[in-house]
C-alpha positions as CSV (number, residue, x, y, z in Angstrom):
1,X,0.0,0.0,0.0
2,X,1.3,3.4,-1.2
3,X,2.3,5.5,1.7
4,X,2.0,9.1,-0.2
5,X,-0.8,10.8,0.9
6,X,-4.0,11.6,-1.5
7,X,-3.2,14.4,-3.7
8,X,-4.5,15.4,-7.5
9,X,-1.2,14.6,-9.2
10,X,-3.1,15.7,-12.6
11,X,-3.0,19.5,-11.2
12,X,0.5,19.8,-11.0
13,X,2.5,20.6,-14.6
14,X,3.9,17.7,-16.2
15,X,7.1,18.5,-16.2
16,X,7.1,18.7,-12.3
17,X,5.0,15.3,-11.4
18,X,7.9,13.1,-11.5
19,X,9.7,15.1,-9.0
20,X,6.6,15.7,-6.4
21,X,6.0,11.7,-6.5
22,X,9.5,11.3,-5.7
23,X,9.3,13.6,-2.8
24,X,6.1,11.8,-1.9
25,X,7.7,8.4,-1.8
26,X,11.0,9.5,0.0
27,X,8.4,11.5,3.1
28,X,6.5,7.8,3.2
29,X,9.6,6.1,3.4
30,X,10.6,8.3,6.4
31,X,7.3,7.7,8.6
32,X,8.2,3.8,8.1
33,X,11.6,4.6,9.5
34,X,10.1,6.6,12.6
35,X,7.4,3.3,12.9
36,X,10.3,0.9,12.5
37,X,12.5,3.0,15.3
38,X,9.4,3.7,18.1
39,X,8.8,0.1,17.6
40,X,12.5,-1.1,18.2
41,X,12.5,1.6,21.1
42,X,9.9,-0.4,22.9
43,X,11.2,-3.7,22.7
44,X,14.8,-1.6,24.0
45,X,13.1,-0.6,26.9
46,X,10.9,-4.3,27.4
47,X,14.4,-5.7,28.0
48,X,15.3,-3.1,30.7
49,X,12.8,-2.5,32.1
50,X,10.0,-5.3,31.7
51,X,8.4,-7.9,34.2
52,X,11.7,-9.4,35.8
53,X,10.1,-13.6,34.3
54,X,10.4,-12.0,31.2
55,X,13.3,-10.1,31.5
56,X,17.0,-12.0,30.1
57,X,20.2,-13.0,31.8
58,X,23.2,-10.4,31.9
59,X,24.9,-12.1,28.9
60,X,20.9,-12.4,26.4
61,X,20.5,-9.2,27.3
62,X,23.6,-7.8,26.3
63,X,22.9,-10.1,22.7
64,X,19.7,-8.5,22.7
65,X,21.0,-5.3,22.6
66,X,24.0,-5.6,20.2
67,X,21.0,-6.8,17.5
68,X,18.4,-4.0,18.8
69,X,21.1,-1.5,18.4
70,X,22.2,-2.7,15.1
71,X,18.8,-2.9,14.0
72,X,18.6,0.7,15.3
73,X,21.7,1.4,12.9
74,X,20.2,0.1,10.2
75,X,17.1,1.9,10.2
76,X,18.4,5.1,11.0
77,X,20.4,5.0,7.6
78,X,18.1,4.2,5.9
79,X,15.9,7.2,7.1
80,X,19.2,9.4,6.1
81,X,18.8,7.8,2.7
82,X,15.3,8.4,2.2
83,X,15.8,11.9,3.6
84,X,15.5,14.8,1.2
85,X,18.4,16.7,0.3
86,X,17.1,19.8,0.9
87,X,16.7,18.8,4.9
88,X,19.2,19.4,7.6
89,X,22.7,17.8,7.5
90,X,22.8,14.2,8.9
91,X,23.9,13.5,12.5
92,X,26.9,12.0,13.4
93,X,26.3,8.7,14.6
94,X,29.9,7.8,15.6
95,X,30.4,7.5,19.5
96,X,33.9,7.6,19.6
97,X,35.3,10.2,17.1
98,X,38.4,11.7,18.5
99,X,38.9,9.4,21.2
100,X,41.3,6.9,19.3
101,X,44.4,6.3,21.6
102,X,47.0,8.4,20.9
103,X,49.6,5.7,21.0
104,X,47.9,4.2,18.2
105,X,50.1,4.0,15.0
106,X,48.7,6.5,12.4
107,X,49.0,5.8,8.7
108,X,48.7,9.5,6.9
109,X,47.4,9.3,3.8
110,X,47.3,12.9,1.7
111,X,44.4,13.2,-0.9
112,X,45.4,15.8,-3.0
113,X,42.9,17.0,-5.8
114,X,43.1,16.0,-9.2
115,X,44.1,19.8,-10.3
116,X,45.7,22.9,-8.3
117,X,45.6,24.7,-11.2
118,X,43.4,28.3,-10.3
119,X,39.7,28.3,-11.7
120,X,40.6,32.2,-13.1
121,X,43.6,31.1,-14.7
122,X,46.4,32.9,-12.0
123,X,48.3,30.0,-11.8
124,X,49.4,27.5,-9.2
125,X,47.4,27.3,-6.0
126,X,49.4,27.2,-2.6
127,X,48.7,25.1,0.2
128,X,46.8,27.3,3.1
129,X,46.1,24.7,5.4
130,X,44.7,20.9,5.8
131,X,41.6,19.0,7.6
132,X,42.6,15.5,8.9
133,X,40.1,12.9,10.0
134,X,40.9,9.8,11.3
135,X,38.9,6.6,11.3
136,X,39.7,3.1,13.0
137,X,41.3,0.8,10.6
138,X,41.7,-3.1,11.4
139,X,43.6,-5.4,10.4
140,X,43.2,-9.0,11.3
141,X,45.2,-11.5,13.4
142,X,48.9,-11.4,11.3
143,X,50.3,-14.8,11.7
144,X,54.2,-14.7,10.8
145,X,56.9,-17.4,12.0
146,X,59.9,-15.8,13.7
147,X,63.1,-17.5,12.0
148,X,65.9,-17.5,14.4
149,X,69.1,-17.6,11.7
150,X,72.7,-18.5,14.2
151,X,75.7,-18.2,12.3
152,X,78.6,-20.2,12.8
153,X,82.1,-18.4,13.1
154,X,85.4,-20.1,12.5
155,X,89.3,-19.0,12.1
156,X,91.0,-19.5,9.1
157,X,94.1,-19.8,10.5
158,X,93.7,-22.1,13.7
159,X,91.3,-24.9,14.5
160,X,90.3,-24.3,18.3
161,X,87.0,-24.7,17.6
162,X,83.7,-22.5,16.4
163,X,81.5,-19.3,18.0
164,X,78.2,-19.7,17.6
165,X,75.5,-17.9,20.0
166,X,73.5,-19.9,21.8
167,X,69.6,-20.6,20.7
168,X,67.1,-18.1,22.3
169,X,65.2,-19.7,25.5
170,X,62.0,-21.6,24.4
171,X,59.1,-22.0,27.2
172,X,58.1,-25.5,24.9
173,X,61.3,-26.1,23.7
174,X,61.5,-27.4,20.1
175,X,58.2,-26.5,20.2
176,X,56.0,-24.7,17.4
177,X,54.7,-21.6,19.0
178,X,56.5,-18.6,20.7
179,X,55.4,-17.1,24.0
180,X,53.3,-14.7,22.1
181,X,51.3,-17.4,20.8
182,X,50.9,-19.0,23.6
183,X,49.8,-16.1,25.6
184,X,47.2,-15.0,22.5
185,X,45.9,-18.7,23.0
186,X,45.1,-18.5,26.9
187,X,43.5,-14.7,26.2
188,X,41.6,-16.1,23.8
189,X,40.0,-19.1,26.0
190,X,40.3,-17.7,29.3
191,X,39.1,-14.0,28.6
192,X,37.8,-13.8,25.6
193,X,36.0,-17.0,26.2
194,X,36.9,-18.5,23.0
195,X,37.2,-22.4,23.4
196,X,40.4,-24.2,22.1
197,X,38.4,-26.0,18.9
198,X,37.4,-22.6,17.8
199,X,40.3,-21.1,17.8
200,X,41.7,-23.9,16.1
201,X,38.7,-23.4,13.2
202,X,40.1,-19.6,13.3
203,X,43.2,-21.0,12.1
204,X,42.3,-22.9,9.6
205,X,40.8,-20.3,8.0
206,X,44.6,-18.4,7.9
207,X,45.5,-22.0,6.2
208,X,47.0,-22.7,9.8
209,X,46.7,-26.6,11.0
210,X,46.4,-26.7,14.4
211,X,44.8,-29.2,16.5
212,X,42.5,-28.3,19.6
213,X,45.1,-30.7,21.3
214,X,47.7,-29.1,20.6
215,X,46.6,-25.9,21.8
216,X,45.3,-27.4,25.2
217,X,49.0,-29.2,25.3
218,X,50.5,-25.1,25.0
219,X,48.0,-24.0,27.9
220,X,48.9,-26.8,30.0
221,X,52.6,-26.2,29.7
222,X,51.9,-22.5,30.1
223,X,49.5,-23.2,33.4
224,X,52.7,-25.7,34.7
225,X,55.6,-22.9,34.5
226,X,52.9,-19.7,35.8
227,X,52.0,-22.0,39.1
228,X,54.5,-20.3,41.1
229,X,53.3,-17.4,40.4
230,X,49.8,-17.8,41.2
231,X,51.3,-19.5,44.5
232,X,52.9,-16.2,45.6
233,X,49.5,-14.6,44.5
234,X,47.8,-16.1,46.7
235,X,50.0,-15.8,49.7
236,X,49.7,-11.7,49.1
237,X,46.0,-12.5,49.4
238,X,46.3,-14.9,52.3
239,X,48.8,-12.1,54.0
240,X,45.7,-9.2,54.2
241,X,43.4,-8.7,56.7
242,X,40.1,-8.5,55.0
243,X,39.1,-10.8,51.8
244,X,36.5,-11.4,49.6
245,X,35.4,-15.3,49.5
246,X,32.5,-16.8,46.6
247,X,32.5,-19.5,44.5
248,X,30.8,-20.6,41.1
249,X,30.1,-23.6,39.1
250,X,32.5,-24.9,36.6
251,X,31.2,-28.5,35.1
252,X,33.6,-31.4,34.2
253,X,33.6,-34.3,32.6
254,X,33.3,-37.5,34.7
255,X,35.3,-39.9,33.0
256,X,34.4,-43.2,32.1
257,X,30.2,-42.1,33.0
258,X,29.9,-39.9,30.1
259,X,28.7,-36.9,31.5
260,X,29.6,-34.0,33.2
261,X,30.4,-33.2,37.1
262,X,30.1,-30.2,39.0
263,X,33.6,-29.1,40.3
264,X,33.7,-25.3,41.7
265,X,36.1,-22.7,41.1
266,X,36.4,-20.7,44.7
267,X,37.4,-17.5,44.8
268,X,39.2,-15.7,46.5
269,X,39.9,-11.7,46.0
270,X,41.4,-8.6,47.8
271,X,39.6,-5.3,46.5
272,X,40.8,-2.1,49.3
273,X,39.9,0.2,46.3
274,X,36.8,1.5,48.4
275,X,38.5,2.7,51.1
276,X,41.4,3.6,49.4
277,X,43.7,0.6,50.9
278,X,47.1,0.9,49.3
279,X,47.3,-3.1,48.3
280,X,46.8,-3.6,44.9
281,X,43.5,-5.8,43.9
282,X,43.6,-9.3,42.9
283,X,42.0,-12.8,42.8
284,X,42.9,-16.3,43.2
285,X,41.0,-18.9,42.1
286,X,41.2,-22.3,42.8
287,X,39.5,-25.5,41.2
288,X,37.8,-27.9,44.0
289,X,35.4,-31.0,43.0
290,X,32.8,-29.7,45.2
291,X,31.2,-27.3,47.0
292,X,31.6,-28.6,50.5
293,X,32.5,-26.1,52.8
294,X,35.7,-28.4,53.9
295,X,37.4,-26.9,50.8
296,X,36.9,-23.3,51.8
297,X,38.3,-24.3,55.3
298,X,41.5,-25.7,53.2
299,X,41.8,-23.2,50.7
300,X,42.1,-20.1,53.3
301,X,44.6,-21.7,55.7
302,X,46.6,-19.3,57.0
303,X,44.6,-16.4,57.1
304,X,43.1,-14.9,59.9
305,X,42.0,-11.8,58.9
306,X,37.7,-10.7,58.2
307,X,35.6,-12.4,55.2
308,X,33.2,-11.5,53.1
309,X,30.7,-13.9,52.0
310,X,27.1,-14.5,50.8
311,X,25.1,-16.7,53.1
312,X,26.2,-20.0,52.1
313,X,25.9,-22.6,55.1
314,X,29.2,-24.2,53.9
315,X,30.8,-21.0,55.4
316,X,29.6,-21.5,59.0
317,X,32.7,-24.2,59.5
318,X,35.1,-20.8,59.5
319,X,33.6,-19.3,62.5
320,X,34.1,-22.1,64.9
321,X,37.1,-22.3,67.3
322,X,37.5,-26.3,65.7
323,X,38.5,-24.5,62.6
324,X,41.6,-25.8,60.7
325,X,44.1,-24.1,59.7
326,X,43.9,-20.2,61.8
327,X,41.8,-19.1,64.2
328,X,38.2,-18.3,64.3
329,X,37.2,-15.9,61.4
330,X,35.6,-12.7,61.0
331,X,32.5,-12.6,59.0
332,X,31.0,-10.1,57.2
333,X,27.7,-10.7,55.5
334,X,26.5,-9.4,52.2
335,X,23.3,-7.0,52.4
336,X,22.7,-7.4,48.8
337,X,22.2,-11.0,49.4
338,X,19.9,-9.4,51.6
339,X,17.9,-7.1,49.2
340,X,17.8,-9.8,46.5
341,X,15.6,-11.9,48.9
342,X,13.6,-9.1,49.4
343,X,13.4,-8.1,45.7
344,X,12.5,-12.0,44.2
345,X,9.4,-11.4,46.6
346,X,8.3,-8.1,45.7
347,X,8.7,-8.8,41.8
348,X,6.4,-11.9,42.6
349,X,4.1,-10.5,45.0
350,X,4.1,-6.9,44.9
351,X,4.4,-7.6,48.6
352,X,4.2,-4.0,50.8
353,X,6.7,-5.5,53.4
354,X,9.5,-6.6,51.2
355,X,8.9,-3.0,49.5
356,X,9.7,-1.4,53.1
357,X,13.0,-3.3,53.8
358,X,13.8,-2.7,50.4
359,X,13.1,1.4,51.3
360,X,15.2,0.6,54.6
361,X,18.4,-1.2,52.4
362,X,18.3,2.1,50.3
363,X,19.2,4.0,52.5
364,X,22.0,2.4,53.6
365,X,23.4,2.3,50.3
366,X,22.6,5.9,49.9
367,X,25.1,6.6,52.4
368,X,27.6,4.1,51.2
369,X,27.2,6.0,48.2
370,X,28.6,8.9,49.7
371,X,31.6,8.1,51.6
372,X,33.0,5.4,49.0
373,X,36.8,6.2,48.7
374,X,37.2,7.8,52.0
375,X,39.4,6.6,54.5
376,X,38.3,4.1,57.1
377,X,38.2,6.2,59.7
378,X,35.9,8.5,57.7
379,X,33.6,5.8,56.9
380,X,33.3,4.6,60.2
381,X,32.5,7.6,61.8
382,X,29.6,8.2,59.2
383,X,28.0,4.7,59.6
384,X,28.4,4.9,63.4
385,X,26.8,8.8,62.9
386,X,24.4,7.3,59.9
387,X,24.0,4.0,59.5
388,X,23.9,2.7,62.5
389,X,20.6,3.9,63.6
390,X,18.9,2.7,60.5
391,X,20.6,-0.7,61.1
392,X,18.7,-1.0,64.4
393,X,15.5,0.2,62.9
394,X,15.8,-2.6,60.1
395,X,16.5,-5.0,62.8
396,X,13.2,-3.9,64.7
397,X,11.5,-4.2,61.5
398,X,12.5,-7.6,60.6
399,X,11.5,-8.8,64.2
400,X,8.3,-7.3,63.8
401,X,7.6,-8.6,60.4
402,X,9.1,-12.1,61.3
403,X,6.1,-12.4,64.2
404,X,3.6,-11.4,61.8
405,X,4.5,-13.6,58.7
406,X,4.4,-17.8,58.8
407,X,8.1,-18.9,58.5
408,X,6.6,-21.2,55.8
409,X,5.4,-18.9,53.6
410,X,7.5,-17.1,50.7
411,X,8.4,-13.8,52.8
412,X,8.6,-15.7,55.6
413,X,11.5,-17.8,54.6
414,X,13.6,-14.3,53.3
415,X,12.8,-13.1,56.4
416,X,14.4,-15.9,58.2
417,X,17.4,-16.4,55.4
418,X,18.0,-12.1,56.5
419,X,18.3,-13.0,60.3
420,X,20.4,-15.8,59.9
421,X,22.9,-13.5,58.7
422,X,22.4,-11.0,61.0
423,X,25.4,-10.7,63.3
424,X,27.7,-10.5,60.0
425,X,25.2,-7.7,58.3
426,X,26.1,-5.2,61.2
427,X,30.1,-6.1,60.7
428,X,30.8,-3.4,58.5
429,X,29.5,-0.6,61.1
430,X,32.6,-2.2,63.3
431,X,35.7,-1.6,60.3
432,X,35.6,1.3,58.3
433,X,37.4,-1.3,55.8
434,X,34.2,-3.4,55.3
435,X,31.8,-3.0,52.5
436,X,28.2,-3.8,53.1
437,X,28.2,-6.2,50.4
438,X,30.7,-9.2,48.3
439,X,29.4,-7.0,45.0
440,X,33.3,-7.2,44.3
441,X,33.8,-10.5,43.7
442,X,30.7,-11.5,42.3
443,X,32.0,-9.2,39.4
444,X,35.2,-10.7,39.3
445,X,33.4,-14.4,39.2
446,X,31.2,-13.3,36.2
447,X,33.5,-13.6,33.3
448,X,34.0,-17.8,34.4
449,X,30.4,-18.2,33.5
450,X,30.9,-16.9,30.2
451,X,33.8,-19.2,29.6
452,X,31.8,-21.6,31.5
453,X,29.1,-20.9,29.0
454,X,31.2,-21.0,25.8
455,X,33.7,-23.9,26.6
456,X,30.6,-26.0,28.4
457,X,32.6,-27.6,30.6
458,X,36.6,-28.7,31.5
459,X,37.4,-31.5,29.9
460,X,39.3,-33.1,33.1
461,X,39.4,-31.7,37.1
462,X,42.7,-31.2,35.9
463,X,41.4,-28.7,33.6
464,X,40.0,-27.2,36.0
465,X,43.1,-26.3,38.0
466,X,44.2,-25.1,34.8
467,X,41.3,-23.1,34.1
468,X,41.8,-21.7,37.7
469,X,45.2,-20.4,37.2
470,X,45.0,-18.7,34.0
471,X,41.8,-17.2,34.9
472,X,43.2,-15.8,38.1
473,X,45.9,-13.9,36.5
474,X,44.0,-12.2,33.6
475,X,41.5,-11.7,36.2
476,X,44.0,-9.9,38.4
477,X,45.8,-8.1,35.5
478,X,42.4,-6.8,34.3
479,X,41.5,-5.0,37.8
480,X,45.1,-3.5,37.9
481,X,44.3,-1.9,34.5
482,X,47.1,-4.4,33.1
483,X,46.6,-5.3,29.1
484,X,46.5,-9.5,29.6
485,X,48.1,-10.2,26.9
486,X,51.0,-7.9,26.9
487,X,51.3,-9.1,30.8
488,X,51.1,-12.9,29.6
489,X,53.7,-12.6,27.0
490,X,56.2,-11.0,29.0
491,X,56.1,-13.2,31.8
492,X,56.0,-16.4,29.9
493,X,59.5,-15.3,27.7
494,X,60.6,-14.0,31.3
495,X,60.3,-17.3,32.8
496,X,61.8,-19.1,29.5
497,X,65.0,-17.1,30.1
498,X,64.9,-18.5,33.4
499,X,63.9,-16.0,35.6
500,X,64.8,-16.4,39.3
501,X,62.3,-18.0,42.0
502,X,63.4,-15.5,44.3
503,X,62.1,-12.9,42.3
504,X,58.4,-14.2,41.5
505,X,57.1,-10.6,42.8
506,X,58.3,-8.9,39.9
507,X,56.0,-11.2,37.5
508,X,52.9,-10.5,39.6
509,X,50.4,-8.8,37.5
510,X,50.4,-5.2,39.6
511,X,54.6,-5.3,38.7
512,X,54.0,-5.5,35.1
513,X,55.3,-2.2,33.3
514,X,55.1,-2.5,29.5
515,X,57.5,-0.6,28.7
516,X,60.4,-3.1,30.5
């Protein structure tokens, strides 16, 4: 169906109707763009903001935006096509013009016109000045083999023997692959979730042959030599006073019952960046077969300091004076453990009481809001001033509700989930170093689900461990602002040329300088 609107074409001259229909058309073609936009809008704002059972995971939603947005794109030039030219110029639609790094290597390229030769006939124009634009140019993956060429020296005189220098050090020696390609293989898997027989498929496509073995055989032999240096990771972690503990589900196959298992990567971080804390960030993570809480109690020997946690049970074991391994810990409970319980309910219900102690968390986190980055003394002073108060009101709140409400019921088992953890929930109004919640690390954890998600599962609880000690140090190189694969390379052809044990705190991933 025509979208031009009625109108006596037969009026118009002749020699003008071709022109009016073509203005016709082009202003029809426009109100389909708008349509097609208002309608894409919508859905845009369905996926933020719609019923929480209809509303996508982290990872579909971001998928659902990238095609939205394209989809967006692609309608919006269209609608600059169809425009008339006599309207206003088109709107730049590129987000990040001028904001290309500066470090960036520029290729200049002068377009010069086809004549300089002055319109009047005066002769020669001269150059009065120049616009540059620059636009992001990519090149694909360049594979290249490095050919390592030693001469041999002899005399011509004597015989005493010949100079030749010795071979460069090799991390796989008489192996194919240099520490570069190594390193782009573990970024690839372990941060850019890429599994092993993609990348091998990727390859293939550069007429490179490369088994998924044989990249699996690099990463293990890569994992091997960088085990000391997740080791002395870890006891940096193990040596603060206040951690970050979670863990998360990474499946393996069960050999010889064709099927998968579920092993669990625990983590364990240090983040002081919101109070300032001069200790770098970092995470350690470490491959168990299980979640029993036996593992936790194993994998935090040696540290005595206060944890964070969620309100797993398996936890509880910590707090005892029978634990292994250190003394009794310090436990600090996560409040937005807390307000997710309370949330589930009110999406579900609409329930008025889970809307008040979601009112009540608010404006506790209002607060933190505020004095995030301050010192610890700062922050404890305001929460004691602040917080504190509202702490006790909560706590009057959830007694009140919890005599009102069956235990059984919905709320009711929130309710009792939120009291459980009540002694660790005030914690943080004791340390100015606490936060009120483990948002920290469940951040840090999120990038294993999507490898979790890509790779499906390890192929072996072995590759799990491997997994665990990649991930930890791309992990901790990304929160220290480090460039993992820059970081990876160097410390694998460090540790090729033999670098000394003694010195494994210069490879940690909050030592690396690029430019050494």
């Amino acid at each position: 169906m025509s979208n031009a609107p009625p109108i006596d074409l037969s009026a118009i001259p002749e020699s003008q109707r071709a022109a009016v229909l073509a203005l016709l058309q082009e202003n029809g073609a426009l109100k389909d763009a708008n349509r097609r936009l208002e309608h894409l809008v919508a859905e845009l704002n369905h996926v933020v903001h719609g019923k929480r059972s209809e509303k996508l995971s982290d990872d579909d939603r971001q998928l659902a935006f990238e095609d939205l947005e394209t989809a967006v794109a692609e309608v919006e030039t269209r609608k600059e096509q169809a425009a008339p030219s006599t309207t206003t110029p088109r709107r730049a639609r590129q987000r990040n013009l001028g904001h290309l790094p500066a470090d960036l290597p520029r290729i200049e390229r002068v377009i010069e016109p086809t004549s300089l030769d002055c319109p009047c006939g005066c002769g020669q124009m001269h150059r009065i000045g120049e616009d540059r634009t620059e636009r992001l140019d990519i090149i694909p993956a360049q594979l290249r083999v490095l050919v390592d060429i030693r001469p041999k020296y002899a005399c011509r005189i004597c015989s005493d023997g010949v100079t030749q220098a010795p071979a460069a050090p090799w991390l796989i020696e008489g192996g194919m692959p240099t520490e570069g390609a190594i390193a782009h293989a573990l970024v690839s898997k372990f941060a850019d979730h890429l599994p092993f027989y993609r990348q091998s498929q990727i390859l293939a496509r550069s007429g490179i042959q490369l088994d998924r073995s044989t990249l699996a055989d690099w990463a293990g032999t890569a994992a091997f030599h960088l085990g000391p240096v997740v080791d002395r990771l870890t006891e940096h972690l193990k040596g603060s006073t206040k951690l970050f503990m979670d863990e998360t589900t990474a499946p393996a196959l069960d050999p010889g019952r064709g099927r998968t298992k579920t092993g669990y990567l625990w983590a364990l971080a240090r983040d002081d960046r919101g109070w300032g804390g001069d200790d770098p960030p970092g995470v350690v993570f470490t491959y168990r077969p299980s979640r029993a809480g036996a593992h936790a109690e194993q994998i935090l020997q040696g540290f005595d300091g206060i944890l964070q946690l969620d309100g797993y049970t398996g936890y509880d074991r910590l707090t005892r004076p029978s634990r292994k391994g250190g003394a009794p810990i310090t436990v600090a409970r996560c409040w937005a453990h807390a307000r997710r319980k309370l949330k589930e309910v009110f999406d579900r219900d609409g329930s008025e009481i889970a809307a008040e102690g979601l009112r009540q968390i608010a404006e506790l986190y209002r607060i933190e809001a505020e004095i995030r980055g301050m010192g610890p003394g700062q922050r404890l002073s305001a929460r004691q001033a602040r917080s504190a108060p509202l702490v006790v009101e909560f706590g009057d709140w959830l007694h009140a509700q919890r005599l009102r409400v069956s235990a059984k019921s919905r709320l009711g088992e929130k309710l009792t989930y939120i009291h459980r953890q009540w002694g660790g929930l005030q914690t943080f109004l004791r340390d100015g170093r606490v936060e009120m919640d483990s948002n920290s690390i469940e951040n840090l954890i999120r990038p294993i689900a999507l490898t979790r998600k890509n790779a499906l599962f390890a192929g072996h609880d072995e590759g799990g461990r491997t997994w665990a000690r990649i991930a930890s140090l791309i992990a901790t190189a990304k929160i220290n602002g480090v460039e993992p694969f820059a970081y990876l390379k160097a410390t694998l052809e460090a540790i090729a040329a033999g670098h000394p044990a003694s010195r494994t705190d210069e490879l940690l991933p909050w030592n690396f300088n690029p430019s050494s």
